[in-house]
C-alpha positions as CSV (number, residue, x, y, z in Angstrom):
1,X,-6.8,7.4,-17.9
2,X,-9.1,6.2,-14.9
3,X,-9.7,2.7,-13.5
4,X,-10.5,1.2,-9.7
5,X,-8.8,-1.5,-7.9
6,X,-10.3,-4.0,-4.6
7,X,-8.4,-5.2,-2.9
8,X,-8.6,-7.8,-0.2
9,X,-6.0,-8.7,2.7
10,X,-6.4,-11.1,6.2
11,X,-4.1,-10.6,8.4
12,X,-2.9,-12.1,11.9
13,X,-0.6,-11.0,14.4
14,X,3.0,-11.9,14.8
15,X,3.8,-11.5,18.5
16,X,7.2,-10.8,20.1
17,X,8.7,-14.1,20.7
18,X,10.7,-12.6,23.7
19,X,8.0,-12.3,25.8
20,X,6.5,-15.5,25.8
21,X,3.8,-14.3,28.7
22,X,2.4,-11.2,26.4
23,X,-1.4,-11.3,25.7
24,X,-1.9,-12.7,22.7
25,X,-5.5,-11.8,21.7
26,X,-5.7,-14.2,19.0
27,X,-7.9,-13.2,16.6
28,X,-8.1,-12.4,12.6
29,X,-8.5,-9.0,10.5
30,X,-9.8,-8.1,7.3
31,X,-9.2,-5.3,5.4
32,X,-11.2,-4.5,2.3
33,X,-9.8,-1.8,0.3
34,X,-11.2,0.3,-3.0
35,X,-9.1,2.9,-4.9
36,X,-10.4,4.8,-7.6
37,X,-7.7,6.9,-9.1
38,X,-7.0,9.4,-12.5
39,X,-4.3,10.8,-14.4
40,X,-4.6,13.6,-16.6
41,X,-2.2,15.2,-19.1
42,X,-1.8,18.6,-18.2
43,X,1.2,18.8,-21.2
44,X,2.8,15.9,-23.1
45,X,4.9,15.3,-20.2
46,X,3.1,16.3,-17.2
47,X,0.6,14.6,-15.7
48,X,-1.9,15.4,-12.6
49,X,-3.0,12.3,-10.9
50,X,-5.3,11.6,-8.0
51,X,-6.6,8.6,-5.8
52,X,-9.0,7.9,-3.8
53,X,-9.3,5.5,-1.4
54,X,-12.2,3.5,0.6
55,X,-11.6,1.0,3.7
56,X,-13.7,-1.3,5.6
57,X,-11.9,-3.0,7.8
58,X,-12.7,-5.7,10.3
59,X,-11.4,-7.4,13.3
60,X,-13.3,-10.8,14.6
61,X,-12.6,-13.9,16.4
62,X,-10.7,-12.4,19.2
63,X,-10.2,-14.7,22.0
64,X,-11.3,-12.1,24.7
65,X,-12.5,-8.8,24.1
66,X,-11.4,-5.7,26.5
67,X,-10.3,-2.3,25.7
68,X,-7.4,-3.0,23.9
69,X,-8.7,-5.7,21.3
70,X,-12.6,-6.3,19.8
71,X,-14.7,-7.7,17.6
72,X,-15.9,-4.5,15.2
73,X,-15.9,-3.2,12.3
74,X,-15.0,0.4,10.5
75,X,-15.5,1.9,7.2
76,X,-15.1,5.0,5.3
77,X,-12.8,7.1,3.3
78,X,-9.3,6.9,3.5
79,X,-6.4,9.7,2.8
80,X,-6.7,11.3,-0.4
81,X,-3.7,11.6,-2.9
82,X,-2.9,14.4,-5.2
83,X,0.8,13.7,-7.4
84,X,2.3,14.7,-10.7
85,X,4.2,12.6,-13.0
86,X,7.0,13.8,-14.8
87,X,7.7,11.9,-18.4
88,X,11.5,12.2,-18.9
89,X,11.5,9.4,-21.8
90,X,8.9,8.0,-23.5
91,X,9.7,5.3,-26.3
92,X,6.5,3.9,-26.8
93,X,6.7,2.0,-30.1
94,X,9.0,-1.0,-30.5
95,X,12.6,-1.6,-28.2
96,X,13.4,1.1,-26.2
97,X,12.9,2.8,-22.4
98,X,10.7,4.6,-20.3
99,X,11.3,6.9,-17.8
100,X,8.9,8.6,-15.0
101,X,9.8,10.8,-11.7
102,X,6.2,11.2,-9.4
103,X,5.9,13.5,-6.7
104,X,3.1,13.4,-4.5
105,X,0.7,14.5,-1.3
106,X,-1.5,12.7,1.0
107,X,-4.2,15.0,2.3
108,X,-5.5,13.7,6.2
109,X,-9.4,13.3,4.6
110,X,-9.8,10.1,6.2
111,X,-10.8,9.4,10.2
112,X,-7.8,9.3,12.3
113,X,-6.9,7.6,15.8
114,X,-9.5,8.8,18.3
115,X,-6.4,8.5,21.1
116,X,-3.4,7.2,21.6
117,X,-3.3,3.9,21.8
118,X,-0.2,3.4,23.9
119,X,-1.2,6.4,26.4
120,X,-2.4,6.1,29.4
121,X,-5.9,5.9,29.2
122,X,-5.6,2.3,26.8
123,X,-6.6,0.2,29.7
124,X,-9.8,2.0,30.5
125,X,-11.3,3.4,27.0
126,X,-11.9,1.4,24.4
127,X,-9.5,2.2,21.0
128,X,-8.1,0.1,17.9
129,X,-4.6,0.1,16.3
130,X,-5.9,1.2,13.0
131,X,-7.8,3.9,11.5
132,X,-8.9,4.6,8.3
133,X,-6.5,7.6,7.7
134,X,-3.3,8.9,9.8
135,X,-4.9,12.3,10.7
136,X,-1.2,14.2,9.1
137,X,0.1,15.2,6.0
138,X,3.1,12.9,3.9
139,X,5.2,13.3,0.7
140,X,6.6,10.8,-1.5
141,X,9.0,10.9,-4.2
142,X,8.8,8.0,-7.1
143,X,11.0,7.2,-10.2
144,X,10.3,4.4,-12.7
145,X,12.3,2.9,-15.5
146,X,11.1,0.2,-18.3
147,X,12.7,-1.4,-20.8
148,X,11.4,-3.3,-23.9
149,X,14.2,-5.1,-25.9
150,X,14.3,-8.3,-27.8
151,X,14.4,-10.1,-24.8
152,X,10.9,-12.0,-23.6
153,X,10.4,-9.9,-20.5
154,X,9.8,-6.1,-20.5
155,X,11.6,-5.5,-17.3
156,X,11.1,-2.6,-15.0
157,X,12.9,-0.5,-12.0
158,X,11.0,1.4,-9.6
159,X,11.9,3.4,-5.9
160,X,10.2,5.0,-3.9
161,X,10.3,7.0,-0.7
162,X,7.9,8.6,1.1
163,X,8.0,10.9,4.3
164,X,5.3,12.3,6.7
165,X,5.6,16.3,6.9
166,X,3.5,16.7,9.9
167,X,1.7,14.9,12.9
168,X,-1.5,14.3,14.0
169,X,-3.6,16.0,16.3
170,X,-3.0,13.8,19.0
171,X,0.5,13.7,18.7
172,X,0.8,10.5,15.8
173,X,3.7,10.7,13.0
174,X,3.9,7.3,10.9
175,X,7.6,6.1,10.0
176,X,9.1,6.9,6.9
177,X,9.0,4.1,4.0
178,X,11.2,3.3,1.3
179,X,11.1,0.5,-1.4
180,X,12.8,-0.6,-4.1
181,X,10.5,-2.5,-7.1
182,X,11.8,-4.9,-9.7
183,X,9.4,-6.0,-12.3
184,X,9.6,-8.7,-15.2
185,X,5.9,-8.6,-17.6
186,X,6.3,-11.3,-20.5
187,X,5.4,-9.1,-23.9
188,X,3.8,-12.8,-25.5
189,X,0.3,-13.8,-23.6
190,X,0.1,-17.3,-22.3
191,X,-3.6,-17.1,-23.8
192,X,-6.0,-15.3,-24.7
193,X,-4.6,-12.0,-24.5
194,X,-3.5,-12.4,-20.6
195,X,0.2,-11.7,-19.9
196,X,2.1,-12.5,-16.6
197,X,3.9,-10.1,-14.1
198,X,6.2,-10.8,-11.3
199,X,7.0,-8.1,-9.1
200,X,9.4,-8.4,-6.4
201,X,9.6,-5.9,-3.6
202,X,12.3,-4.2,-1.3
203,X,10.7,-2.3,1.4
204,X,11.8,-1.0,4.7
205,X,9.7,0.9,7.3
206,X,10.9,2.8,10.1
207,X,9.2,3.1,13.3
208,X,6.2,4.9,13.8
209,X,6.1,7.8,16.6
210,X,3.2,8.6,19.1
211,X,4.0,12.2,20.9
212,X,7.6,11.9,19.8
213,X,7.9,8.2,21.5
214,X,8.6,4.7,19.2
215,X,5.3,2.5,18.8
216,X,6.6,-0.7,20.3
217,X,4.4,-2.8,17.2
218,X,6.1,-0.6,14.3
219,X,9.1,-0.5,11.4
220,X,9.7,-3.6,9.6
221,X,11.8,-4.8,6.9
222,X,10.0,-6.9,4.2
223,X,10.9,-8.7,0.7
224,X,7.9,-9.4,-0.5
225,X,6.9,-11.5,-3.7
226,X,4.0,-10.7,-6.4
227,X,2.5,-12.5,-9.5
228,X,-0.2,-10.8,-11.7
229,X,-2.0,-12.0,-14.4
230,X,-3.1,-8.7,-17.0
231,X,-6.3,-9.4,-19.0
232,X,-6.0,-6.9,-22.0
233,X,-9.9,-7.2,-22.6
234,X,-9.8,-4.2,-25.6
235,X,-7.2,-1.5,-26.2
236,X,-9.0,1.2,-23.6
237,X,-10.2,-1.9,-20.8
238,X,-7.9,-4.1,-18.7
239,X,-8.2,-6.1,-15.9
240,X,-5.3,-7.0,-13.6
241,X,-5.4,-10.1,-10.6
242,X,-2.4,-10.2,-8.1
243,X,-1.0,-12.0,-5.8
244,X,1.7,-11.2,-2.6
245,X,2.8,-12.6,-0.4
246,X,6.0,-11.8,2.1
247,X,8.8,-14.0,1.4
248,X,10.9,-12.8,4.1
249,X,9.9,-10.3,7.6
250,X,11.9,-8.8,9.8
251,X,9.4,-7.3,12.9
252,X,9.6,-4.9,15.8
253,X,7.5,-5.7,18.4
254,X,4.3,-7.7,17.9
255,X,2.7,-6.9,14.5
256,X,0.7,-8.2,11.6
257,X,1.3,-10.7,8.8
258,X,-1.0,-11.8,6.1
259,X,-1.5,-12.6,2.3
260,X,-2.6,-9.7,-0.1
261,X,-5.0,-10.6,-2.9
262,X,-6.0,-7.7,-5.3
263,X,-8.2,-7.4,-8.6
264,X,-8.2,-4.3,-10.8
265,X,-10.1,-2.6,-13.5
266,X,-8.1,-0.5,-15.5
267,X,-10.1,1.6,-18.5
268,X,-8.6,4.9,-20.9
269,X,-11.6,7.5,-20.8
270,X,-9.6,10.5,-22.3
């Protein structure tokens, strides 16, 4: 199976309300993201899969430009991702349950952080806050469970954690991440072969680390809500729209907030 997914967020920052005298930099960024990714059975219930991901992302209408905050724009690969899927239970036909374990790797392919950008040199030499790929290596460990039954909604439980195993070359080491999925997808269409999805997510992020010190604008904890529409076009094609949006944020520091809007294509090849 293969398939690619855009998607498209806009975000704004959420500034520490403590410090009411902070700049504020007001401004707006888009990130524009593509992910082509692939799973191949290696046996009936192993699979290899990959992803691969491209970024263009875009900050503009900042209030005053210095070193810290621009307009600009950057583009390019993003961190590559090589996992396996395990397929402990697989009841495809009729009620039953599914059951999946995934581990995977994130290879540093895409551009990291040029410097620090809470080191000494910020004020004089011109960095961003983001970059197109963390510049370290990270493992994650998933399980997912479905369940079809008589009842109208196949419903769905997933986790997953995922930890960085090195740091970058200047010293950067992204928080660890863990979230907790529940998902409801109605087994009739509403029309026209299109089923809904809700989605509703758990997810809590500790604080990122820059030569062993806390980023003051990192680790959150989010609950965050999703609705998807599933187009079943044919019984190889799909196409997914979605929806999130964070129904309740709890930030450290000053950080971003924003709505996420994604549209997928979804096709079986092999």
């Amino acid at each position: 199976m293969a398939g690619m997914a855009l998607s498209f967020n806009n975000y704004h920052p959420i500034h520490d309300e403590i410090d009411e005298t902070s700049d504020t930099h007001s401004g707006e960024i888009d990130v524009f993201m593509t992910n082509i990714y692939g799973l191949y059975g290696l046996t009936d219930a192993l699979n290899l899969s990959v992803r691969i991901p491209y970024k263009y992302w875009q900050q503009f209408n900042v209030e005053h430009e210095d070193t810290h905050h621009r307009n600009e724009i950057q583009s390019g690969l993003g961190d590559l991702t090589l996992g396996l899927r395990g397929i402990i239970l697989n009841e495809s036909f009729g009620p039953g349950q599914r059951l999946f374990i995934d581990v995977a790797i994130s290879l540093p392919t895409g551009k990291d952080y040029l410097i620090n950008p809470f080191g000494e040199a910020t004020d004089s030499v011109n960095h961003t806050h983001f970059a197109l790929g963390t510049g370290q290596f990270s493992a994650s460990l998933g399980v997912e469970w479905w369940k079809r039954s008589e009842f109208p909604f196949i419903l769905g439980l997933s986790a997953k954690f995922k930890n960085q195993l090195t740091e970058s070359k200047i010293g950067f080491k992204p928080g660890i991440v863990a979230k907790l999925s529940l998902h409801a997808i109605k087994q009739s269409p509403l029309m026209n072969s299109v089923f809904p999805y809700l989605k509703i997510d758990f997810r809590r992020e500790w604080p990122d680390k820059w030569v062993g010190l806390t980023a003051p604008n990192s680790g959150a904890i989010f609950i965050d809500l999703s609705g998807q529409l599933i187009y079943e076009m044919t019984e190889s094609h799909s196409m997914v729209f979605s929806l999130g949006y964070p129904l309740i944020k709890v930030l450290e520091g000053s950080q971003l907030s924003g709505v996420n809007y994604a549209l997928s294509y979804r096709f079986k090849s092999f």
